[in-house]
C-alpha positions as CSV (number, residue, x, y, z in Angstrom):
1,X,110.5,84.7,98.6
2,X,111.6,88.3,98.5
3,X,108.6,90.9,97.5
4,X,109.1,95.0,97.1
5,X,106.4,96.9,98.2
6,X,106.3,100.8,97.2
7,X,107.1,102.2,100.8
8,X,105.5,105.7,99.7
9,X,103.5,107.1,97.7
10,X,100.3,106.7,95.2
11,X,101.0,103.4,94.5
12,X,101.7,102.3,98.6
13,X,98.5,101.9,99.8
14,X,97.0,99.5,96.8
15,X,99.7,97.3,97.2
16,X,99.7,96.8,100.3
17,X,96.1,96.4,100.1
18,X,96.3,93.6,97.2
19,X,98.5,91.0,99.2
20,X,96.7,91.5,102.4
21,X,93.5,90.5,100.0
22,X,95.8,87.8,98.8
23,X,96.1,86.5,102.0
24,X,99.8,87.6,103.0
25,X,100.6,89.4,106.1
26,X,102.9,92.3,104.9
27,X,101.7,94.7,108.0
28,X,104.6,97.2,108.9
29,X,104.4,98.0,112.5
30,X,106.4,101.8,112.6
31,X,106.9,102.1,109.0
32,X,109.3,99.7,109.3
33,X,111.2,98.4,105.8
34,X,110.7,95.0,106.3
35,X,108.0,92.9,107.3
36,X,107.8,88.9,107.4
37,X,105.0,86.7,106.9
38,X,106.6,83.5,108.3
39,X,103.0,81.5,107.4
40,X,103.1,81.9,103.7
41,X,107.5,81.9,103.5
42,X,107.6,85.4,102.2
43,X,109.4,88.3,103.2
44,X,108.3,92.5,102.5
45,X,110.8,95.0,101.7
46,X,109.0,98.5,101.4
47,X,111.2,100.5,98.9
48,X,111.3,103.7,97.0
49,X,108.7,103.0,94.1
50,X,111.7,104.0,91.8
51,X,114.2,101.7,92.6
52,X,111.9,98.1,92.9
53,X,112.7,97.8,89.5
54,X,116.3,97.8,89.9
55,X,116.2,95.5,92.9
56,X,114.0,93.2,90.6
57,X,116.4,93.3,87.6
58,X,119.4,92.7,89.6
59,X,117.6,89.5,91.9
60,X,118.2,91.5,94.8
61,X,114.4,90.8,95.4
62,X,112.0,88.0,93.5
63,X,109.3,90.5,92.7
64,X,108.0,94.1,93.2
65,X,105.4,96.3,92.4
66,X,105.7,99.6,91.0
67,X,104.7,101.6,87.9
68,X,105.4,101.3,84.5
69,X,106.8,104.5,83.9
70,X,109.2,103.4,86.7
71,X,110.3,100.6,85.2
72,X,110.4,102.1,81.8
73,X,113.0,105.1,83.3
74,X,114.9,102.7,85.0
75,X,116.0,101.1,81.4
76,X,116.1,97.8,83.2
77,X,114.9,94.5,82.2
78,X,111.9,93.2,83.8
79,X,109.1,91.1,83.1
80,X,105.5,92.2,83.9
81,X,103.6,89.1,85.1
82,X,100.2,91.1,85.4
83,X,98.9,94.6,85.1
84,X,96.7,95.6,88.3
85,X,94.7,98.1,86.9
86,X,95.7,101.2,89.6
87,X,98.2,104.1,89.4
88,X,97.5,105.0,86.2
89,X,100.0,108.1,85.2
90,X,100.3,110.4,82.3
91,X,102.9,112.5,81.0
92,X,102.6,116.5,79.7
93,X,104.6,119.3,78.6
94,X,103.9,122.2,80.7
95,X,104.5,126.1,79.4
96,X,103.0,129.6,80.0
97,X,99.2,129.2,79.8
98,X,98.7,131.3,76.2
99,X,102.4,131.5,75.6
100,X,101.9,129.8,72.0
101,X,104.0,127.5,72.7
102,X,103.7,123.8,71.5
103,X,105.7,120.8,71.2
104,X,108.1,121.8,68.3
105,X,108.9,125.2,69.7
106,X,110.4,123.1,72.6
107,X,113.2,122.6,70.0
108,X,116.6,123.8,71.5
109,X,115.1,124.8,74.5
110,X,115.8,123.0,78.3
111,X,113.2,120.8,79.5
112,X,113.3,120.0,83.5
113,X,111.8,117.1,84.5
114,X,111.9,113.6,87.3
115,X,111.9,111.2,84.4
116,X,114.4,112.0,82.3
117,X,114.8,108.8,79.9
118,X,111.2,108.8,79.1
119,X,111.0,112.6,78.3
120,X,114.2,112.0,75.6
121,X,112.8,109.0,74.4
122,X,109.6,111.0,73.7
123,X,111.0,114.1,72.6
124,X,113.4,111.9,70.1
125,X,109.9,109.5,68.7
126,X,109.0,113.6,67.8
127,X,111.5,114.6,66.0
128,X,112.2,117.3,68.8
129,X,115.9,117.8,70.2
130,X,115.8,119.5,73.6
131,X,118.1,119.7,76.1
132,X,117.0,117.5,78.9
133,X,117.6,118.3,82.8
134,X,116.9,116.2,85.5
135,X,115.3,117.0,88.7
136,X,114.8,115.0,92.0
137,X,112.8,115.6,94.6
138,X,110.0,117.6,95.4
């Protein structure tokens, strides 16, 4: 079995934390991307958190973990077999403090942001049409 591990990031350390509780060996020596735990027949892959979805959906791996607002910007089909209650995230619209500005003024403005999909799916459940940019990276 194939298992993706977030290699970074808030969701890293949990993860890795859960399957050594579990019982599985998924040590990486020198932050390496792979690491094999030949007792229990199951192989590590640490990954970008944002791309175990994809790897999921496509079989590439058996299973991952990552967040659900990953897997809900990927637009990819996946099944969640259990929720493990860490990483929690939330989403706001950021402007001026005291500009006045709220959600409907956002209409036919740009909004940047790293999650694109879920940002026009939001703005779209509102009734708001913005243009939507996307950034990447820090």
């Amino acid at each position: 079995m194939l298992i993706a591990l977030p290699n970074k990031g808030s969701l890293a350390e949990e993860s890795r934390k859960i399957m050594l509780d579990a019982g599985y060996n998924c040590r990486r020596p020198d932050k390496d991307l792979w690491a094999l735990d030949p007792e229990n027949q199951v192989e590590f892959v640490f990954l970008r958190p944002r791309d175990i979805a994809v790897y999921v959906s496509s079989g590439v791996v058996d299973a991952g973990i990552t967040g659900q607002d990953l897997v809900g910007e990927s637009e990819v089909q996946t099944e969640e077999i259990i929720s493990l209650g860490f990483g929690r995230s939330r989403f706001y619209y950021a402007v001026p403090r005291g500009s006045g500005i709220d959600l409907e003024r956002l209409a036919g403005k740009r909004i940047a942001t790293s999650y694109p999909r879920l940002v026009s799916r939001d703005l779209c459940r509102r009734g708001v049409e913005a243009s939507v940019v996307e950034l990447d990276g820090a």
